[in-house]
N, C-alpha and C positions, 0 to 999 in steps of 0.2 A: 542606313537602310539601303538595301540595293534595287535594284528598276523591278527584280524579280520578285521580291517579296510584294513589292506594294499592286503587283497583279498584270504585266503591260503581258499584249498581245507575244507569241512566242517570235512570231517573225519582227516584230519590234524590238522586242529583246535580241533578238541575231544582228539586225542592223545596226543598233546601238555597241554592242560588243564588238563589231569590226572596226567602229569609231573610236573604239576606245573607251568608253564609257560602262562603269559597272554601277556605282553605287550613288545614289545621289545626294545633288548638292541640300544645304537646310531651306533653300527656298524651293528646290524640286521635292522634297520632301513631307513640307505641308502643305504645299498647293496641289502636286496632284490628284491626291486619295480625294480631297473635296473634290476638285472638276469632273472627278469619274463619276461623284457624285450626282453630278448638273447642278451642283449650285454657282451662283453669282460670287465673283470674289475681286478684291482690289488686293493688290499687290506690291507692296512697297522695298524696293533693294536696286543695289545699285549694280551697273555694267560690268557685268564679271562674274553675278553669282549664280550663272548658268537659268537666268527667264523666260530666251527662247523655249527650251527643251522643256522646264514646266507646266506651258501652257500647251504648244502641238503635242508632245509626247501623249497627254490624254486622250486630246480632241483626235489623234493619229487613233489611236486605242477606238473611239468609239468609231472613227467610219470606218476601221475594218470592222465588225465584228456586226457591224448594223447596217441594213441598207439604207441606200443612197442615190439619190438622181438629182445632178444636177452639182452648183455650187453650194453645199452646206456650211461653209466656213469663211471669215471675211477678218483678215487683221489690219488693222490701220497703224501706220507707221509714220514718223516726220518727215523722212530722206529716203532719197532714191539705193542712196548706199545701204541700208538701214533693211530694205526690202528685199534686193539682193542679195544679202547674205542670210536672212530668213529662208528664201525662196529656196538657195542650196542646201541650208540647214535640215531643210524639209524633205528635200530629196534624197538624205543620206537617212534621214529617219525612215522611211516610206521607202528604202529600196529592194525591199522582197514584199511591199503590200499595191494594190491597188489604186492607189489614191495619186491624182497629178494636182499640179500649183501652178498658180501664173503670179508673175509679179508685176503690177501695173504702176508706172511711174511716169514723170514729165522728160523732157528733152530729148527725144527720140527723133525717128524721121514717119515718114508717111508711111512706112512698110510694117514699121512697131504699132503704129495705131491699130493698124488691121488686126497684127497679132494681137492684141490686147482686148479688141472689140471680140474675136473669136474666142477668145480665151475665159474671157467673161460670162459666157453662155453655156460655157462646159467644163470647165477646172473643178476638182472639190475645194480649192481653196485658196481665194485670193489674198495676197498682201499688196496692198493699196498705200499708197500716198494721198491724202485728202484731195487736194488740189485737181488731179488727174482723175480720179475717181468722180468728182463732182462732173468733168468734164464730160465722162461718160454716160456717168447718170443724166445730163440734162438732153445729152442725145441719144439717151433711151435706150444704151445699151446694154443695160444690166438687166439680169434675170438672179435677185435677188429672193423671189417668193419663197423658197426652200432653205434660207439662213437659218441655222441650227444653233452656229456659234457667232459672237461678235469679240475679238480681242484688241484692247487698244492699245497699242506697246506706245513706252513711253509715252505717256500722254500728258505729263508735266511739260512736257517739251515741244508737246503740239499745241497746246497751250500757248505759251512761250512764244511760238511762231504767228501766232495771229489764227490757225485754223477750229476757232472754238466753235462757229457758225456753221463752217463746214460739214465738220463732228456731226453737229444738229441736224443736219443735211439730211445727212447719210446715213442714221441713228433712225430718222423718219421714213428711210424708201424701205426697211428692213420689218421681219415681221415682229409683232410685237409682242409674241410667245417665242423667246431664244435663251441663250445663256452668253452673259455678258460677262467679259474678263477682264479687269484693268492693272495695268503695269505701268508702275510709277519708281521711281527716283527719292521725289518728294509729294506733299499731298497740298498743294496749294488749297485756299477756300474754293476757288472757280469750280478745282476740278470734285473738291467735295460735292458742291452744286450738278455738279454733272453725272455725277456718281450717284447723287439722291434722285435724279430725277431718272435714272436710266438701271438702277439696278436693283434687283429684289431681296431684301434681306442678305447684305452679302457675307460671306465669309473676307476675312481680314487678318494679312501676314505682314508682318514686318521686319525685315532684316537689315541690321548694322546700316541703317539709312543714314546714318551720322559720318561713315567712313567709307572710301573707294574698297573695292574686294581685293581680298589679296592677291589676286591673279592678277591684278591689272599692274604691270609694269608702268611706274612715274619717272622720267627723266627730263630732263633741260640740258640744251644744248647751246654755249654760247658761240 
């Protein structure tokens, strides 16, 4: 199926086509048409089967086409790498529409903080690191009221890391009428538990979760 049939914005389609991207993958393929829907979905595939583009590709789709004030979008991520490469993914989707990103992460100097504090109050869509996010929220920097979407990538992995409390966190400063997206690898119990208590009848994809994608080059080097 291509990006065109399944209905995206025309200028989202132009942006995608300069990327290079025509037709999508099987996990962009049955996750979108639900998210346009707003329903809640958990997501299970692995690094490679094109996740990013799944999940904003929609949520792109609906803040053009709807207004907006303010930040209506929040993805939670493990790694600072993880957020930066979303953050540009985002920009080349969104480069003939409206919509800005900030990507907020740990390790910065005193000049990123600011950026990050401003950024907070006005981006349609942040991608977050637990950690640094908590830190903002507890200095009151978020203006969360108008969260529309909540996506957690990877969150077997945030898991993993120890940020399940955090999740909770930040899961609680958010309103409590959204649409909640989770993107998984694997579906541990924890995050089933997280899943049940944070999302509404969801829709549920599963792809080749058994195996890396074939896109993903394996090597060793000795």
């Amino acid at each position: 199926m291509t990006f065109k049939e399944i209905g995206l914005d025309d200028r989202i389609l132009e942006a995608i086509s300069y990327m290079g991207f025509d037709k999508a993958t099987p996990i962009q393929e049955q996750t979108i048409p639900e998210i346009l829907k707003g329903r809640d979905l958990i997501a299970c595939a692995q690094t490679g089967t094109g996740k990013t583009a799944a999940f904003m590709l929609p949520l792109l789709h609906q803040l053009t086409i709807e207004p907006h004030d303010g930040t209506s979008t929040l993805v939670i991520v493990p790694t600072r790498e993880l957020a930066v490469q979303i953050d540009q993914q985002i920009q080349g989707f969104a480069y003939f529409v409206p919509v800005s990103s900030m990507a907020i992460y740990g390790g910065g100097s005193g000049n990123e903080w600011e950026t990050q504090k401003k950024g907070l109050t006005s981006a349609d869509v942040i991608i977050a690191t637990p950690g640094k996010l908590i830190s903002h929220i507890n200095m009151r920097n978020v203006k969360f009221d108008k969260v529309r979407h909540l996506i957690l990538d990877e969150a077997d992995r945030m898991l993993d890391m120890g940020f399940y409390d955090d999740i909770k966190k930040i899961i609680a400063a958010l309103p409590k009428k959204r649409q909640t997206l989770m993107f998984s690898a694997t579906m541990p119990p924890k995050m089933r538990e997280l899943a049940k208590q944070n999302l509404h009848n969801p829709f549920e994809v599963s792809i080749a979760i058994s195996k890396p994608s074939e896109r993903v080059l394996q090597a060793a080097y000795l």
